[in-house]
C-alpha positions as CSV (number, residue, x, y, z in Angstrom):
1,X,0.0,0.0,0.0
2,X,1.0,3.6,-0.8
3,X,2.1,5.8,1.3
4,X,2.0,9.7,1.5
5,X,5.0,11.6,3.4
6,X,5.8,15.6,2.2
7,X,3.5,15.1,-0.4
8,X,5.5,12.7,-2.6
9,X,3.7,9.3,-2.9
10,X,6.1,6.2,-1.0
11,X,5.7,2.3,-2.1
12,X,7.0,2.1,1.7
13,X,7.2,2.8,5.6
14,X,10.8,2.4,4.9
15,X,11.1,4.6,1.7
16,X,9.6,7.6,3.8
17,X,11.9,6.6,7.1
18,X,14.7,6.5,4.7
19,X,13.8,10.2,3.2
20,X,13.0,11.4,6.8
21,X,17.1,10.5,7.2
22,X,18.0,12.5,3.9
23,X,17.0,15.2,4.9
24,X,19.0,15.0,8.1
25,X,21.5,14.5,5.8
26,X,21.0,17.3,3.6
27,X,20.3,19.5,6.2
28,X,24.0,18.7,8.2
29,X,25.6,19.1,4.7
30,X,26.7,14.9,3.9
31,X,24.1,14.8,0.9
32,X,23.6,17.4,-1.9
33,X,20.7,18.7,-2.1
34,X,17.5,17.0,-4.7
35,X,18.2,13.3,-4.5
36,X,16.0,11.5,-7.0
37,X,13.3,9.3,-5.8
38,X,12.8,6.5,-8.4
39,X,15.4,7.8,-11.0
40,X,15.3,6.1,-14.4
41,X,15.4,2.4,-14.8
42,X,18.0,0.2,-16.2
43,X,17.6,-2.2,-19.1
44,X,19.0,-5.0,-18.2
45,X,17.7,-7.2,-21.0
46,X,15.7,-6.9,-24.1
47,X,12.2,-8.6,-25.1
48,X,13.5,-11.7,-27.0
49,X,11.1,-13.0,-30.0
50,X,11.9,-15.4,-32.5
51,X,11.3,-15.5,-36.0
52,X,9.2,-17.9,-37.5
53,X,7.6,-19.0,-41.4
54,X,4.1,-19.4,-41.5
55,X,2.8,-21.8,-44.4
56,X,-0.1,-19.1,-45.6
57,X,-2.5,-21.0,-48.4
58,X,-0.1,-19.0,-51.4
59,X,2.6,-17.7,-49.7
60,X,4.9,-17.9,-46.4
61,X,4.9,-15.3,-43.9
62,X,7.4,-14.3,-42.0
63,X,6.3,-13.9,-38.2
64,X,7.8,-12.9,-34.6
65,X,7.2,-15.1,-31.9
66,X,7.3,-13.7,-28.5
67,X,9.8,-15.6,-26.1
68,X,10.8,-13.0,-23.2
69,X,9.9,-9.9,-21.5
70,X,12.3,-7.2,-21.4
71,X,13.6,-7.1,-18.0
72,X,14.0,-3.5,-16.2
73,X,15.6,-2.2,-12.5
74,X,14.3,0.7,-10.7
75,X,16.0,1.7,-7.7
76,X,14.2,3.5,-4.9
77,X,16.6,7.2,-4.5
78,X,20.0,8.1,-6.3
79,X,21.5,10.1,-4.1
80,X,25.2,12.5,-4.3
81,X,27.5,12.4,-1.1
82,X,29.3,15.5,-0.1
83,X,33.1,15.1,0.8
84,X,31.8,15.0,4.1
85,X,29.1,12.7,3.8
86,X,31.8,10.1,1.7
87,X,33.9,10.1,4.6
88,X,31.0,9.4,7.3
89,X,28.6,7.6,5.8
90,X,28.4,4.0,5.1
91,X,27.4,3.8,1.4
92,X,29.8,2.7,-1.7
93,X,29.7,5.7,-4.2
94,X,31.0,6.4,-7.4
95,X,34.1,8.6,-8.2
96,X,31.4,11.5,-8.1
97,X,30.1,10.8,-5.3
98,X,26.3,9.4,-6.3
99,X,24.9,6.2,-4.6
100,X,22.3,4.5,-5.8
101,X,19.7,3.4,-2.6
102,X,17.5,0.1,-3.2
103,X,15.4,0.6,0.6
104,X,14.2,-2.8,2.0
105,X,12.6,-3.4,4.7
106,X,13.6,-5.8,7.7
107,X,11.5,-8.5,7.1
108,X,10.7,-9.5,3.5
109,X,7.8,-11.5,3.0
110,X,8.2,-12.3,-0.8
111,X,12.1,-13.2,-1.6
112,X,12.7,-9.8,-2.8
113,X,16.2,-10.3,-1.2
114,X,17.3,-12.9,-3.9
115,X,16.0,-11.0,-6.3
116,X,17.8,-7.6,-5.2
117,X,20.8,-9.6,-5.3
118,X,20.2,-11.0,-9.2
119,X,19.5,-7.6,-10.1
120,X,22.4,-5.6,-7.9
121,X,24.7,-7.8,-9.9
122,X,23.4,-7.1,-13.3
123,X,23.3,-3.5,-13.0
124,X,26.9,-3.6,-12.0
125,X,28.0,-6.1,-14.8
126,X,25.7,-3.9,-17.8
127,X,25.9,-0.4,-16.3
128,X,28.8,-0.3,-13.3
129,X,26.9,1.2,-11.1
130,X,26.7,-0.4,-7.6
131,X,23.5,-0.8,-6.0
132,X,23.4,0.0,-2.6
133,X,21.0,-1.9,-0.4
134,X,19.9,0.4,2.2
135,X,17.5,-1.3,5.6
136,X,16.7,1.8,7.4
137,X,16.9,0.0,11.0
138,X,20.3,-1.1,10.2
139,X,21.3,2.3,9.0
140,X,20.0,3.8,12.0
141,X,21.8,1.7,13.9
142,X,25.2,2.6,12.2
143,X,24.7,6.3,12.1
144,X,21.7,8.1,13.3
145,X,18.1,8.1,13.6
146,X,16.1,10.6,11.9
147,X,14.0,12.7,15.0
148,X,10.9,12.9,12.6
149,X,11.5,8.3,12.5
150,X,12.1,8.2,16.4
151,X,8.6,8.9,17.4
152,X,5.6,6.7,17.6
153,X,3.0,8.8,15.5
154,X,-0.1,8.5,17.8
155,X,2.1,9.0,21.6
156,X,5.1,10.8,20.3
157,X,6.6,8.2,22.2
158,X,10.9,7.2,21.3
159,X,10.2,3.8,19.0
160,X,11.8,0.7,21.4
161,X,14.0,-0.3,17.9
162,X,15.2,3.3,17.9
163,X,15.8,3.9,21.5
164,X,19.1,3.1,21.4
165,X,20.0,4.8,17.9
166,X,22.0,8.2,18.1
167,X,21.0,11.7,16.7
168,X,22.5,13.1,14.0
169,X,24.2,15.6,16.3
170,X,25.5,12.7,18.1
171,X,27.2,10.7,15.5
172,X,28.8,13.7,14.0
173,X,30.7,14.8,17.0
């Protein structure tokens, strides 16, 4: 189900918790400003068809026969890392500093992990860009949690998984 945060339209809780950290980021100067949610895809393969003759009653035909679909990646934010943020944060980059960000959640009821994996390894073979696979909780846990993330929305209450996590004051002291 989608989700609304800022007015931008989320597949995720974990899309928005990971935006709610941008713009911690942005804000303390390790991210350049206007990351792209959803940037474009990457072919990774084209739709396959065959060619076939088909016996007509006074000719033959030339036909295509379908065999694949074309298969497409579309990460979830491509980001670009300040100097600062290169140094801090725990993302692989290019030489120009942008990341791509595939958000998953903790728990991944479907397999989407195997498939990530299949697909982080295409892009990187096709296009060389490294896919970085982003679970907010763990990322909180190695840097900071977002304040807007750390609160329960109905009792404003610190989140138990979060409790623990430092502020983004915090972890760049």
């Amino acid at each position: 189900m989608k989700k609304i945060y800022n007015g931008v339209e989320y597949d995720s809780q974990e899309e928005i918790e990971f935006k709610m950290w941008l713009d911690e980021a942005i804000e303390a100067g390790l991210v350049c400003d206007n990351p792209i949610y959803q940037p474009e895809a990457y072919e990774l393969s084209t739709k396959q068809t065959k060619t076939e003759l088909k016996q007509l009653k006074t000719k033959v035909k030339k036909i295509e026969k379908h065999l694949l679909h074309p298969h497409k990646y579309t990460a979830d934010f491509l980001i670009k890392l300040t100097y600062k943020g290169e140094k801090k944060i725990p993302l692989t980059a290019d030489t120009m500093g942008s990341a791509v960000i595939d958000v998953k959640g903790s728990f991944n009821q479907f397999s989407g992990d195997r498939e990530f994996s299949i697909n982080q390894k295409w892009v990187y073979d096709k296009h060389g860009d490294y896919i970085n696979k982003v679970v907010p909780e763990k990322l909180f846990k190695n840097t900071w949690c977002p304040q807007a993330a750390r609160l329960t929305e109905k009792t404003r209450q610190i989140k138990k998984k979060y409790a623990k996590c430092k502020t983004i004051e915090e972890f760049l002291r």
